[in-house]
MMTF fields as JSON, N, C-alpha, C and O atoms, coordinates in Angstrom:
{
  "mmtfVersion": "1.0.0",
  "mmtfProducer": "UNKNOWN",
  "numBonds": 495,
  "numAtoms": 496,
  "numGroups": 124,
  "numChains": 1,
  "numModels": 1,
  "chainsPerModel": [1],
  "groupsPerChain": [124],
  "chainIdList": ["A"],
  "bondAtomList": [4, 2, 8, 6, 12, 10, 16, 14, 20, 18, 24, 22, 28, 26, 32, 30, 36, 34, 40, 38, 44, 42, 48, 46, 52, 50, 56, 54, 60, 58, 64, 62, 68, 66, 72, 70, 76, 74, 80, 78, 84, 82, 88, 86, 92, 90, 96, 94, 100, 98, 104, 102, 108, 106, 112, 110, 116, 114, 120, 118, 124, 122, 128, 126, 132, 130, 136, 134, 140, 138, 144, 142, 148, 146, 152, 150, 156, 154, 160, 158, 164, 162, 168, 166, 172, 170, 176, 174, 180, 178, 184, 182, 188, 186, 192, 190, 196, 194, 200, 198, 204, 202, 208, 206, 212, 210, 216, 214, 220, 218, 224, 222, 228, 226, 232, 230, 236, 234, 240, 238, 244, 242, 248, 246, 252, 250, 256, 254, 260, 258, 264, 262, 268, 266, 272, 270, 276, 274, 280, 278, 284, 282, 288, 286, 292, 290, 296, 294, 300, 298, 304, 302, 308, 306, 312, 310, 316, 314, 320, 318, 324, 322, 328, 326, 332, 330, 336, 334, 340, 338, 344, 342, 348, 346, 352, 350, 356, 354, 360, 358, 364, 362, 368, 366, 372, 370, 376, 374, 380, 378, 384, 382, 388, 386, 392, 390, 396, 394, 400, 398, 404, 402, 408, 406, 412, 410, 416, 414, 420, 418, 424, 422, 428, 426, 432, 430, 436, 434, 440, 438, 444, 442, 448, 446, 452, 450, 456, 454, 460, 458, 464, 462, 468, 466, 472, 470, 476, 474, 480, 478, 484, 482, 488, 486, 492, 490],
  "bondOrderList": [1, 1, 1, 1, 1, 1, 1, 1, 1, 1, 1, 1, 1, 1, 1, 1, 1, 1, 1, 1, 1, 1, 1, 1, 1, 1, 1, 1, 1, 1, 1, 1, 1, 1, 1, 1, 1, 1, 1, 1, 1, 1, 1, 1, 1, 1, 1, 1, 1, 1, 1, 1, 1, 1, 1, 1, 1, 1, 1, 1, 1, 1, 1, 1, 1, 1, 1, 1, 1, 1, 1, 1, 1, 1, 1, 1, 1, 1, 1, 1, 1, 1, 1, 1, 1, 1, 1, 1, 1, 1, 1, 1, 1, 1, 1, 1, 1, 1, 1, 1, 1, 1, 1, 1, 1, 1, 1, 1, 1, 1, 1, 1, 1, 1, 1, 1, 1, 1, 1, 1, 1, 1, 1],
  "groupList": [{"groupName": "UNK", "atomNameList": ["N", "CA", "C", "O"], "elementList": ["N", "C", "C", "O"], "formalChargeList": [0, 0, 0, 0], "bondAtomList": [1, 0, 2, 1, 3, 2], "bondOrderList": [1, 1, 2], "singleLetterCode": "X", "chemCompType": "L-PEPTIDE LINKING"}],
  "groupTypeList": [0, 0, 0, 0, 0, 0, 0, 0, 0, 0, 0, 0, 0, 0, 0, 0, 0, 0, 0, 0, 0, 0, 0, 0, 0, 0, 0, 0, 0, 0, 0, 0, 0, 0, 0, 0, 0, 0, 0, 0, 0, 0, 0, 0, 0, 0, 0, 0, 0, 0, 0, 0, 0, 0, 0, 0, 0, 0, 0, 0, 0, 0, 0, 0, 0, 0, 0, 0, 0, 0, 0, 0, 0, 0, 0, 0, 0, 0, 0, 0, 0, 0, 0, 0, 0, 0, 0, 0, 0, 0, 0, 0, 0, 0, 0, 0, 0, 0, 0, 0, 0, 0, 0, 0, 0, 0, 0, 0, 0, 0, 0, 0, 0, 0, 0, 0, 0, 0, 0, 0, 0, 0, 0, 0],
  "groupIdList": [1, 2, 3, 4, 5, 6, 7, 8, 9, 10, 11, 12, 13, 14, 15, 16, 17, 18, 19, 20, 21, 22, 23, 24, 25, 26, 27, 28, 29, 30, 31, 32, 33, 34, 35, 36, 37, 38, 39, 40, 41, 42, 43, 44, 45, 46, 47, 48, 49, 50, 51, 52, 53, 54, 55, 56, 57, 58, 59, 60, 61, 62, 63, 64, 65, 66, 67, 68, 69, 70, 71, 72, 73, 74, 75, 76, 77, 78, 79, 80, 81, 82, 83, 84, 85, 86, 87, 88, 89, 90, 91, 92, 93, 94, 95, 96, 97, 98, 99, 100, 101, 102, 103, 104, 105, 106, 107, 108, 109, 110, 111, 112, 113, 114, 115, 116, 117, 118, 119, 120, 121, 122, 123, 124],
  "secStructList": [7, 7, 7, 7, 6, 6, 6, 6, 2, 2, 2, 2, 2, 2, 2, 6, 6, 2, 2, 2, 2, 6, 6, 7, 7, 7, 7, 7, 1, 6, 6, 6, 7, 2, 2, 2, 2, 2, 2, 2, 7, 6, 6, 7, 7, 6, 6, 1, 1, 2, 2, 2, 2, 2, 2, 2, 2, 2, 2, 7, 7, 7, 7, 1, 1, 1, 7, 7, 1, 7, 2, 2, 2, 2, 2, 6, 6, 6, 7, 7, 7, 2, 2, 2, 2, 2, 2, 2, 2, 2, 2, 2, 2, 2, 6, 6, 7, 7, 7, 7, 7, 7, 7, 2, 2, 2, 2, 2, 2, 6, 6, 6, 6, 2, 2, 2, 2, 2, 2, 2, 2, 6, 7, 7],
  "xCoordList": [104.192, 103.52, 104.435, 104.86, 104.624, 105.164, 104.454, 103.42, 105.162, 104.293, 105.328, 106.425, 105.23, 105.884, 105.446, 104.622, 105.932, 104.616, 105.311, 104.635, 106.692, 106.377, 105.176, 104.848, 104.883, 104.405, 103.121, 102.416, 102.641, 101.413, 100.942, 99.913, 102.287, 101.986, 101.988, 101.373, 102.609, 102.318, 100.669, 99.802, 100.471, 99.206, 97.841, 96.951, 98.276, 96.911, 97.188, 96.147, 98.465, 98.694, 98.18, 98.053, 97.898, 97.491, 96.175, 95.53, 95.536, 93.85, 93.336, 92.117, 94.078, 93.942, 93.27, 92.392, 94.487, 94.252, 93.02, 92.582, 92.629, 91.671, 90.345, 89.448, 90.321, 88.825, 88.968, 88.024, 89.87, 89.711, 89.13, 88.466, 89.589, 89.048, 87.751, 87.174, 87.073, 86.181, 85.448, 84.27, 85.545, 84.449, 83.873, 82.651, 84.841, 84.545, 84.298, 85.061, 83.61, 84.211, 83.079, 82.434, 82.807, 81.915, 82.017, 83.02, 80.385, 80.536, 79.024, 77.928, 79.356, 78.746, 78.687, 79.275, 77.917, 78.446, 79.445, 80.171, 79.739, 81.06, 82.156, 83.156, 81.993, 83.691, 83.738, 84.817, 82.597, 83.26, 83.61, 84.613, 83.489, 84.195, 83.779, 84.619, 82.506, 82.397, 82.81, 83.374, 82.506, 82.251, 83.749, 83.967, 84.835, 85.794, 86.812, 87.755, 86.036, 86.402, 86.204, 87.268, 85.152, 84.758, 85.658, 85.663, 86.073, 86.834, 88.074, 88.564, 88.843, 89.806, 89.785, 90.898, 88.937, 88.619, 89.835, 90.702, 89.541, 90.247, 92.008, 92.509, 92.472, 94.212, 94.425, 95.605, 93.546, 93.891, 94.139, 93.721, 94.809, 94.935, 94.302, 94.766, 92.792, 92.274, 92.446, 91.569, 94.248, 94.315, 95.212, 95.376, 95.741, 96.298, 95.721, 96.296, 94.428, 93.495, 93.735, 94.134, 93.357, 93.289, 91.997, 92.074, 90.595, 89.722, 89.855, 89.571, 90.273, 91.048, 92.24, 92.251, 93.115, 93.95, 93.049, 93.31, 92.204, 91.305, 90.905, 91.029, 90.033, 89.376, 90.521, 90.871, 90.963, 92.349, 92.749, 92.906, 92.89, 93.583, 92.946, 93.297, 91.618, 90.638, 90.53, 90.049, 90.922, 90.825, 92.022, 92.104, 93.263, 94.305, 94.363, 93.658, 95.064, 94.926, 96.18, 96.632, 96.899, 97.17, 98.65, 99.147, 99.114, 100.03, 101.054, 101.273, 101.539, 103.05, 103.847, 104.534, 103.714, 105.021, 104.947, 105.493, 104.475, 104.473, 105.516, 105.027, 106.289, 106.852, 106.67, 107.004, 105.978, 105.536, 106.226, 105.713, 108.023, 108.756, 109.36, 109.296, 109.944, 110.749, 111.409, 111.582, 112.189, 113.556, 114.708, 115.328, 114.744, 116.065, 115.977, 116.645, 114.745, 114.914, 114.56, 114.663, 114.063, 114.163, 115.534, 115.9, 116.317, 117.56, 118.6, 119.78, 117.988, 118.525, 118.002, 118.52, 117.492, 116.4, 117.069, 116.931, 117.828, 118.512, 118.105, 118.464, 116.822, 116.796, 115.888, 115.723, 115.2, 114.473, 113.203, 112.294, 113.546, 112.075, 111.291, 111.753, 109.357, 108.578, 108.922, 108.596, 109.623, 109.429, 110.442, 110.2, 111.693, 112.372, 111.094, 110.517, 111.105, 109.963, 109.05, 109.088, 108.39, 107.346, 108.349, 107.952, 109.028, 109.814, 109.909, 109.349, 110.657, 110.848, 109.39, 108.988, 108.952, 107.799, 107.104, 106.646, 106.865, 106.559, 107.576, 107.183, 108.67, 109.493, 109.16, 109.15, 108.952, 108.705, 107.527, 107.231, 106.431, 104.906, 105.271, 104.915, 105.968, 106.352, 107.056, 106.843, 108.13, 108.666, 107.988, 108.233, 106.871, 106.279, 104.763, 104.381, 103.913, 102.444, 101.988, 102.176, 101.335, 100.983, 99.396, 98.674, 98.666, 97.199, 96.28, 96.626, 95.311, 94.284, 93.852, 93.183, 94.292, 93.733, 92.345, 91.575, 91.88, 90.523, 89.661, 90.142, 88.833, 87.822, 87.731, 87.329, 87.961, 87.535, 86.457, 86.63, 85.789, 84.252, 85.021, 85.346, 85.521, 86.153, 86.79, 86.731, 87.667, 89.208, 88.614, 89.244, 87.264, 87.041, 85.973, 85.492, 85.946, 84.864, 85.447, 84.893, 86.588, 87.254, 88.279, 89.046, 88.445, 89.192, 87.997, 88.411, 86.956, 85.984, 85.374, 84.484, 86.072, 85.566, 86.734, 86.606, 88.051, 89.533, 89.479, 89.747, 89.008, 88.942, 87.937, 88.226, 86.546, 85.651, 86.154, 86.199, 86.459, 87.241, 88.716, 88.979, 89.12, 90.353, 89.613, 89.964, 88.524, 88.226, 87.603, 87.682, 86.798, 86.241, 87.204, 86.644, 88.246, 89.507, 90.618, 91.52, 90.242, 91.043, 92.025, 92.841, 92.063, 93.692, 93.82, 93.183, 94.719, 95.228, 95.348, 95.769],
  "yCoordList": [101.02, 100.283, 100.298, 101.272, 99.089, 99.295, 98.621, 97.958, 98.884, 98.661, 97.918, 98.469, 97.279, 96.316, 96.403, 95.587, 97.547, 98.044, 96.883, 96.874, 95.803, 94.865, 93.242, 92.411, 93.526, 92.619, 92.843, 92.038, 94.604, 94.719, 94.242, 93.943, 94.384, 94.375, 92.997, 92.669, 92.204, 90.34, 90.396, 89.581, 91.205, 90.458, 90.552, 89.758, 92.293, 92.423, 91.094, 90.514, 90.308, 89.91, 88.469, 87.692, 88.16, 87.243, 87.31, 86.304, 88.703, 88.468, 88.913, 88.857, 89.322, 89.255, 87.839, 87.682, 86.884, 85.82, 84.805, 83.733, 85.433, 84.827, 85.276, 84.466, 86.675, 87.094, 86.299, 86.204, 85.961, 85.118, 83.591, 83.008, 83.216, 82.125, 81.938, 80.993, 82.78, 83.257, 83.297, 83.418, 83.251, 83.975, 82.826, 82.705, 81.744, 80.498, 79.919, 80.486, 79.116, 78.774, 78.171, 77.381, 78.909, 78.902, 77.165, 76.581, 76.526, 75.445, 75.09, 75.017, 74.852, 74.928, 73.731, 72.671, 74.032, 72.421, 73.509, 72.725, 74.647, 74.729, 74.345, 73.791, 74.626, 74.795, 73.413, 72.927, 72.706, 70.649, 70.606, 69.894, 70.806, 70.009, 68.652, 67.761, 68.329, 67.207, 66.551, 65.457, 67.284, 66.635, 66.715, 66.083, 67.518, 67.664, 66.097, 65.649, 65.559, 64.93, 63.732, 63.196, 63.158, 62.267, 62.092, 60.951, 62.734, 63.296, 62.866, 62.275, 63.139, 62.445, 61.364, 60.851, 60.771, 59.412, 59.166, 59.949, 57.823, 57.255, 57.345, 57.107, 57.569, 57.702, 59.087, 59.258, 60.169, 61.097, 62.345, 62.403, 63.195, 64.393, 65.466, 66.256, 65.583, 67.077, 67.777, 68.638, 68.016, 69.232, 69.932, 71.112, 69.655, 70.215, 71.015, 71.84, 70.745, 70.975, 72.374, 72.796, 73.156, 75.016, 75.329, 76.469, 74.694, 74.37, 74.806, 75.839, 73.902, 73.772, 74.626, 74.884, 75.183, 76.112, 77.588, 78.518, 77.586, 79.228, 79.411, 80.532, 78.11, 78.341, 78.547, 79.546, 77.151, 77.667, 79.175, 79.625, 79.831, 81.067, 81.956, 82.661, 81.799, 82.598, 82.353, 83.226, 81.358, 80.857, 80.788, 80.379, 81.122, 81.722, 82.73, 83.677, 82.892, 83.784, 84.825, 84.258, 86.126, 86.732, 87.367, 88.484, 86.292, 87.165, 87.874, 87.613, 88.89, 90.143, 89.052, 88.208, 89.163, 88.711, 87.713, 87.844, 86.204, 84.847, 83.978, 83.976, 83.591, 83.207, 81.739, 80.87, 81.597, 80.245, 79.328, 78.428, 79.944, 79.382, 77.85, 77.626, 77.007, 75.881, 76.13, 77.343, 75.622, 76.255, 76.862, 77.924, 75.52, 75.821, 77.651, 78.614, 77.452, 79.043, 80.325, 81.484, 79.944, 80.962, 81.328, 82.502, 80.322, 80.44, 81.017, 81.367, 80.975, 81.427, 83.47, 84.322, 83.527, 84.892, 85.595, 86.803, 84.819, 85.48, 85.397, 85.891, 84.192, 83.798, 84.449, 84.137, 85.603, 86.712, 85.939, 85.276, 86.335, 85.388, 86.67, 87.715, 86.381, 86.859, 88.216, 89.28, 88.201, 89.213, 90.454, 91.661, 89.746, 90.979, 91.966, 93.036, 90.814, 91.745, 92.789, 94.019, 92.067, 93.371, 94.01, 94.744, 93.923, 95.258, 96.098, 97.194, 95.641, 96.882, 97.698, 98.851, 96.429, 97.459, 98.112, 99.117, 98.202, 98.736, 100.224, 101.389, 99.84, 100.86, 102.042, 103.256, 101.524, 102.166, 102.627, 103.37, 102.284, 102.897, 104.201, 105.334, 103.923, 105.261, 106.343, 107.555, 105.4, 106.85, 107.985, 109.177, 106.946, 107.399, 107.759, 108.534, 107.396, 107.379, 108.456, 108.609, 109.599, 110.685, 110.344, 110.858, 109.681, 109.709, 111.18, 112.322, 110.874, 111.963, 112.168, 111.321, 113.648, 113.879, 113.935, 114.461, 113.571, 113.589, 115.062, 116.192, 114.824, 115.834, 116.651, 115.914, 117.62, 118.491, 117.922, 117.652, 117.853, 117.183, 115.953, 115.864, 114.497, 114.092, 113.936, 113.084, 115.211, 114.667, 115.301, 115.105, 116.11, 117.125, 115.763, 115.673, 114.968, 113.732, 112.871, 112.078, 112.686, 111.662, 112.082, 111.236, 113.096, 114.166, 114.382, 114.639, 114.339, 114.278, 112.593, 112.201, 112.013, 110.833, 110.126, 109.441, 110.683, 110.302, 110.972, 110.49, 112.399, 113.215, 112.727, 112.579, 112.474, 111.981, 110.224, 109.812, 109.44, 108.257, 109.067, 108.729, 109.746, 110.044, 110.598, 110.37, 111.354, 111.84, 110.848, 111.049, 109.48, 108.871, 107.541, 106.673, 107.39, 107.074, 107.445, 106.753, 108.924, 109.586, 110.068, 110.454, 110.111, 110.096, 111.857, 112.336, 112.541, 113.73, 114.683, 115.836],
  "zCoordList": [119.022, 117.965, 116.739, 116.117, 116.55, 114.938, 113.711, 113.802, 112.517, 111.292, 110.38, 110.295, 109.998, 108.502, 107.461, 107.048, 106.657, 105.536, 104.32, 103.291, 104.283, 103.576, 103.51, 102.662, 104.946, 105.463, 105.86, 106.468, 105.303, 104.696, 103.004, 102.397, 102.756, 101.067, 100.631, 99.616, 101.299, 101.29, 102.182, 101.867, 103.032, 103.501, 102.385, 102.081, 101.863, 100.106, 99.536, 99.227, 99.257, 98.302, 98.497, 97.551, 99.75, 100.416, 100.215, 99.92, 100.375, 100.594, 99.123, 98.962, 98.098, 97.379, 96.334, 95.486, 97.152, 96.245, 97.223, 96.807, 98.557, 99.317, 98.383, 98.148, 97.87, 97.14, 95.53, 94.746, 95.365, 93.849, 93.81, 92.953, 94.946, 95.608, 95.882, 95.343, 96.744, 97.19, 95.987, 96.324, 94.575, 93.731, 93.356, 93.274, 93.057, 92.823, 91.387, 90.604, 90.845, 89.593, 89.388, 90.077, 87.75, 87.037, 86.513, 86.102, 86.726, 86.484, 85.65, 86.205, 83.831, 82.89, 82.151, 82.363, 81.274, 80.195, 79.203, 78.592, 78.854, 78.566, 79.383, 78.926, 80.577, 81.403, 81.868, 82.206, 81.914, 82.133, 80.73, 80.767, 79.936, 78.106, 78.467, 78.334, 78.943, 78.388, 77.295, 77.315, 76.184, 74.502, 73.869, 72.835, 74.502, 75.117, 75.336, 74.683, 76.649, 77.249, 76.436, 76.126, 76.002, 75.428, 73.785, 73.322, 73.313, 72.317, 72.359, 71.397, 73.636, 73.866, 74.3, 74.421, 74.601, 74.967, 76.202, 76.591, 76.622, 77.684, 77.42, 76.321, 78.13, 77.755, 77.047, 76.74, 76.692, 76.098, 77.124, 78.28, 76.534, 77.643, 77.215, 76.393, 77.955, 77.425, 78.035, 78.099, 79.341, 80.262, 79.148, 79.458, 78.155, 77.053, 76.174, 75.464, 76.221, 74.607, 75.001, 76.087, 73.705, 73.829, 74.46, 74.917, 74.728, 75.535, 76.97, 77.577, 77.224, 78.933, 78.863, 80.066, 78.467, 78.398, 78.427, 79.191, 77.666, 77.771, 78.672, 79.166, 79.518, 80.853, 82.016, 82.645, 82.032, 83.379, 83.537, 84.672, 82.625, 82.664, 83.371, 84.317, 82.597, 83.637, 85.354, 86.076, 85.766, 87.352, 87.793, 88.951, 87.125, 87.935, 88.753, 88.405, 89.9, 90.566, 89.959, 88.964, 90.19, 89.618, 90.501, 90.351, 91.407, 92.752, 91.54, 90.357, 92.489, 92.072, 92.597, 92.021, 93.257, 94.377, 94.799, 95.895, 94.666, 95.062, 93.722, 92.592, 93.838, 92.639, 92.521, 93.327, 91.168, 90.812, 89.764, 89.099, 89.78, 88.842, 89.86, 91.068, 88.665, 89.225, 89.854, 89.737, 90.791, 91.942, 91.151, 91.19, 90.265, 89.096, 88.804, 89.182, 87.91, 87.099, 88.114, 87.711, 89.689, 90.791, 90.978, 91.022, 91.09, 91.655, 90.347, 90.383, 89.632, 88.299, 88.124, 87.403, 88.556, 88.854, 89.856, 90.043, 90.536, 91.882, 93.363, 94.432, 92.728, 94.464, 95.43, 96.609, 94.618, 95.493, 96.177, 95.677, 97.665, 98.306, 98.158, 97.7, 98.838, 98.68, 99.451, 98.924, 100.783, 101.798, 101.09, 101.111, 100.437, 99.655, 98.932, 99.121, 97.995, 96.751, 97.637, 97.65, 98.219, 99.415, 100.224, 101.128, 100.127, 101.196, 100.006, 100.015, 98.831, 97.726, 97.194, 97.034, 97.056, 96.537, 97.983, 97.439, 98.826, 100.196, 99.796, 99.847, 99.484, 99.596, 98.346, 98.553, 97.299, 96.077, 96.057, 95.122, 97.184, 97.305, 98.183, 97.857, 99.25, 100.729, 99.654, 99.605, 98.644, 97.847, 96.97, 96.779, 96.449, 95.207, 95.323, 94.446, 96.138, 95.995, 96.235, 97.442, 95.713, 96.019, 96.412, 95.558, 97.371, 97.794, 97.401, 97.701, 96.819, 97.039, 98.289, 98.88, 98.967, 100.008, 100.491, 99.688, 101.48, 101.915, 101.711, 101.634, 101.677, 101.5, 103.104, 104.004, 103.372, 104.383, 105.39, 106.579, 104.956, 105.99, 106.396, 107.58, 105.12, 105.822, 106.891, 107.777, 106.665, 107.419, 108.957, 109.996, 108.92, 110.012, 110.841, 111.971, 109.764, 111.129, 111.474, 112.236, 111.135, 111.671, 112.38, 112.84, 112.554, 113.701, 114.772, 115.902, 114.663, 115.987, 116.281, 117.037, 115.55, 116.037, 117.087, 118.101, 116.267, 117.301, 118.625, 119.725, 118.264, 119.585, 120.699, 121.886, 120.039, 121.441, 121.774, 122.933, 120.727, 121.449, 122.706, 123.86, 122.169, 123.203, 125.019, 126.177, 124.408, 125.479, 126.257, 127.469, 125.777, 126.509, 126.922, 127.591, 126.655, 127.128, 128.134, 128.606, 128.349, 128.768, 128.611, 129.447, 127.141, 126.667, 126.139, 125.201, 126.937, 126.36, 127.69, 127.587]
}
């Protein structure tokens, strides 16, 4: 069995932005700007106004590691695709993360839950 712990850290980053999605979007007579809209009248741009700039922000999603620059200023950045970035940081979590260990009872039921799956497997 193997593991791709960068290609765990793109998959959070993935379902991450699946639960932001998921929450969905608040829909008000603030967040249409009607009065807004009407304001700028026909030919005007109210995706500019500070209005629509306050709300958007809020319904961005928030990726580390998806890069949402122009090609130009990526390639200017050095080009780093997504799978680099998650390998480093993959790498900088294995170096650095000290986990709180489980609680005793814990770690002692889920050691009898591996053990009677093994036994009713046959495995050992």
């Amino acid at each position: 069995m193997t593991m791709d712990f960068g290609q765990l850290v793109m998959d959070n980053e993935f379902a991450g932005m699946i639960r932001h999605v998921l929450k969905g979007i608040e829909v008000n007579d603030k967040t249409l700007a009607l009065d807004l809209i009407e304001e700028v009248g026909p030919g005007g741009n109210h995706l500019m106004a500070d209005l629509t700039m306050e709300h958007i922000r809020g319904y961005q999603s928030a990726p580390k590691f998806i890069d949402r620059d122009m090609i130009d200023t990526w390639e200017l950045n050095g080009s780093i695709g997504i799978k680099e970035k998650c390998d480093a940081h993959a790498r900088y979590l294995l170096e650095t993360h000290n986990p709180t260990p489980l609680s005793k009872d814990a770690a002692a039921y889920i050691r009898e839950v591996i053990e009677k799956e093994e036994k009713d497997l046959g495995i050992k």
